[in-house]
N, C-alpha and C positions, 0 to 999 in steps of 0.2 A: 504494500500500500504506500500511499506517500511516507516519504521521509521528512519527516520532521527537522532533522537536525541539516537539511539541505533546500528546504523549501525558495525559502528568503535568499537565501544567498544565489540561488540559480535566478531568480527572479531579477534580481541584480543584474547578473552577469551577462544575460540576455540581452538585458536594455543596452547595458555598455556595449556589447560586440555588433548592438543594431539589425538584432534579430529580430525584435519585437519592439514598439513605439513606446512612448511615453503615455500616449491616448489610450493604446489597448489594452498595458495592464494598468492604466490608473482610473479608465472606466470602468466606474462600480455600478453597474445596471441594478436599479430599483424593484423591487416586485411587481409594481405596476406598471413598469416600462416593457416592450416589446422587445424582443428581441432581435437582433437583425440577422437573420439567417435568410439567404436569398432563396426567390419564389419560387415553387417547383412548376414547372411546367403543363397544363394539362393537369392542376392537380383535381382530383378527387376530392368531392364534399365531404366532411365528413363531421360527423357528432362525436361530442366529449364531454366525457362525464367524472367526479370524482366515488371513486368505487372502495368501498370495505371488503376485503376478503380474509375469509376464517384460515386458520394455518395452527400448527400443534402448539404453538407458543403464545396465538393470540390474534388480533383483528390489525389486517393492515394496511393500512392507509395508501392506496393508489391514485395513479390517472391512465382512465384508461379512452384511446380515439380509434376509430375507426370508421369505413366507409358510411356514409349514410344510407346505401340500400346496396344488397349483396353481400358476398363473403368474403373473407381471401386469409393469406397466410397470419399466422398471427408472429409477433413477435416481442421478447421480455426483455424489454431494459434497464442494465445495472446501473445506476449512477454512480457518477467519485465521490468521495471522500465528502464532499458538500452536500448532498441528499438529492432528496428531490423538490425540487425550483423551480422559477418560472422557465428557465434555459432548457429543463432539460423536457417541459409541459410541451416549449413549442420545436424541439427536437426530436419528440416523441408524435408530435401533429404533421410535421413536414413525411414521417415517414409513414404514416395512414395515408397522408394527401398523394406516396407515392405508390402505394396499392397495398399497405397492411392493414391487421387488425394491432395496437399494439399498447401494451400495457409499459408504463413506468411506475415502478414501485419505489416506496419510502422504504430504505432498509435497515431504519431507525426504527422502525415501528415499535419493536417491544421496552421501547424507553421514551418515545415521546413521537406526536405528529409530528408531518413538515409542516412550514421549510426549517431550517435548522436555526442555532440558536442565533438570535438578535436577526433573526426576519431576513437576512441579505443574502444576497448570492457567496460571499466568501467572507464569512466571518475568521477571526484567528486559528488558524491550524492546530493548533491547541487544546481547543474548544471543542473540535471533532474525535481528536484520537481516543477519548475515553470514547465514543460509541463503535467508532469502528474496530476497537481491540473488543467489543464486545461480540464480535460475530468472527464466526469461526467455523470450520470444517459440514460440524455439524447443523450450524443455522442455514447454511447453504446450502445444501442437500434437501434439508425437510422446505425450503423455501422454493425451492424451486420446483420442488414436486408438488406440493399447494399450489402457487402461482400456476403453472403449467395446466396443472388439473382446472383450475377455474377458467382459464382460457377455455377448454375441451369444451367447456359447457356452454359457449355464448354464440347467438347465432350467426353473430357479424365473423365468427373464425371459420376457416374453411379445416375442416378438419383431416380430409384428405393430402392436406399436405403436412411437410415439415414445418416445424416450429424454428425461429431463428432465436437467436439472443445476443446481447452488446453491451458491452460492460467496461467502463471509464475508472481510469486510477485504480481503488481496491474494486470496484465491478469487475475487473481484468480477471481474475480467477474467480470470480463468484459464476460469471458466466462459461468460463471452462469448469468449471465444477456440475454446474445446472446439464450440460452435455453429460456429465457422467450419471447425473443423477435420473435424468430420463432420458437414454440412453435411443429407446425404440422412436422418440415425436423429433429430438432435436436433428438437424439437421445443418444447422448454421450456426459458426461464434467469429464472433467479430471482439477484438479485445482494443482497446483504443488507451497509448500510454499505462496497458496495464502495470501493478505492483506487484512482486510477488506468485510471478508466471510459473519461477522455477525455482524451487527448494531442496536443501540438500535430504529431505524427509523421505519417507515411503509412501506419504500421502501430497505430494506436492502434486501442484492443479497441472502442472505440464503433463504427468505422469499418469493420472486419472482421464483426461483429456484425450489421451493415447490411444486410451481401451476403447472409443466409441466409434461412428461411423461417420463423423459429421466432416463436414467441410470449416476451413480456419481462415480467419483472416487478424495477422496480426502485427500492429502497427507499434513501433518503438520510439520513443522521444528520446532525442540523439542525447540527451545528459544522461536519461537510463543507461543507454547504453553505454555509456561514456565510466558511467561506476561499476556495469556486470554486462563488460565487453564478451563472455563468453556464452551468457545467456541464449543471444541468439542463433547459435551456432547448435546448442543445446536442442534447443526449440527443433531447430532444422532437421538434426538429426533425427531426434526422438520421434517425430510426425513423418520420416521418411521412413524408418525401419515399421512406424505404425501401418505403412503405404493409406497417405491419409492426405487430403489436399492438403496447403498450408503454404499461403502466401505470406512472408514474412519479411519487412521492409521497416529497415532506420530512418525515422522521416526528421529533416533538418528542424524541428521544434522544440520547443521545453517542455515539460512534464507538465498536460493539463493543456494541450493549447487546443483542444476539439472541440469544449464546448463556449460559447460566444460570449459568457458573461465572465469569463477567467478571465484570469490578469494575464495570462501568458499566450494570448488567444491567438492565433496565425490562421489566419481566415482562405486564404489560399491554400496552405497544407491541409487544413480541415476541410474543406471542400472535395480536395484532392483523396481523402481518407474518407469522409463521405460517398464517393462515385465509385472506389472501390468496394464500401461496403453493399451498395446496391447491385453495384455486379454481382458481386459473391451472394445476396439475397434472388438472384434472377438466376442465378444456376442451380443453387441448391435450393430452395424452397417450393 
């Protein structure tokens, strides 16, 4: 998951090497502000609703969009480290408007609603790391088989197909975890600057990720890589001997630059990470 003790200072370093503006980590999008994610095309109408779902641990708090009439692939979105927020409500609507059913979940749930604490898009990192050291192997597992399971049931999901899922910062292994966990529906992960891909454990989420049939798409923020230069090689490996897709690419960004209301936002690379996630949603799903 995010690194703490390296947050601030890449945020820094960024600026200075003129990687990323002054504007786009010092704009702090408001909750009622829009976010600017460009229009999709031909999008699809679609209805949004904020939805409760039952899970072994408790009621949790979603948003979930999709088409306004018909079916189609559904898909579960992890959030990073910051929850779930207006960024990630209309990233979650750009990709109904581009032919899903798709739920984002608060993965806070069993400690408090979104959005997270003090209302904003990025409040202190600090702030976060007690909820997200609270979720672990096991919350991810019984969560994604809840969440999954509640999709099956709604009429707007086409259920003849695979299920995708995409997961930001700590989302990055919760959604290679959620493949393990419903191993028979998933068919797409998408991990976006995930944390925590690859562990030296026997339950590390690259490792679990191995055993299933899906297709990968995973995107590295070049400072990640820059502290576990070996990770991705790891990655490669481990999904080749799986003979498993797995597109895997360093992309010139900082840690967090995909979704629009981050400080380290790189709206081109994101874009760019975006078009592949949809391709890899138009092949496998």
């Amino acid at each position: 998951m995010c690194d703490l003790d390296h947050f601030e200072d890449d945020r820094q370093d960024y600026e200075a090497r003129g990687l990323v503006t002054r504007k786009q980590f010092g704009a702090i999008l408001g909750a009622s502000m829009s976010m600017l994610l460009p229009a999709v095309a031909n999008a699809a109408a679609v209805t949004e609703s904020n939805v409760e779902i039952k899970t072994p641990d408790g009621t949790a708090d979603c948003y979930f969009v999709h088409a306004a009439t018909g079916n189609a692939p559904a898909v579960l979105i992890w959030p990073d480290i910051f929850g779930l927020r207006p960024a990630f409500r209309q990233m979650g609507k750009r990709l109904a408007e581009s032919g899903y059913s798709v739920l984002v979940v608060n993965p806070f749930y069993r400690a408090q609603k979104a959005p997270s604490p003090g209302g904003g898009p990025n409040p202190p990192i600090a702030q976060m790391m007690p909820l997200a050291q609270g979720l672990n192997e096991g919350t991810h597992m019984t969560d994604a088989k809840a969440f999954i399971a509640w999709l099956d049931q709604q009429p707007s999901v086409n259920k003849s197909k695979k299920v995708g899922t995409q997961g930001y910062c700590m989302g990055g292994p919760i959604a290679f975890r959620t493949a393990a966990a419903v191993p028979d529906r998933v068919g797409a992960v998408g991990s976006f600057h995930g944390g925590g891909l690859v562990t030296a454990t026997p339950n590390s989420p690259h490792l679990q990720a191995a055993k299933t049939k899906a297709s990968f798409l995973i995107a590295i923020a070049d400072n990640d890589d820059k502290r576990a230069p070996k990770d991705k090689d790891t990655l490669k490996e481990t999904f080749e001997a799986a003979k498993l897709s797995a597109e895997i690419e360093v992309y010139g960004a900082a840690h967090g630059w995909c979704p629009p209301d981050s400080q380290v936002y790189n709206e081109a690379l994101a874009e760019k990470a975006w078009s592949r996630l949809l391709a890899l949603y138009g092949k496998a799903l």
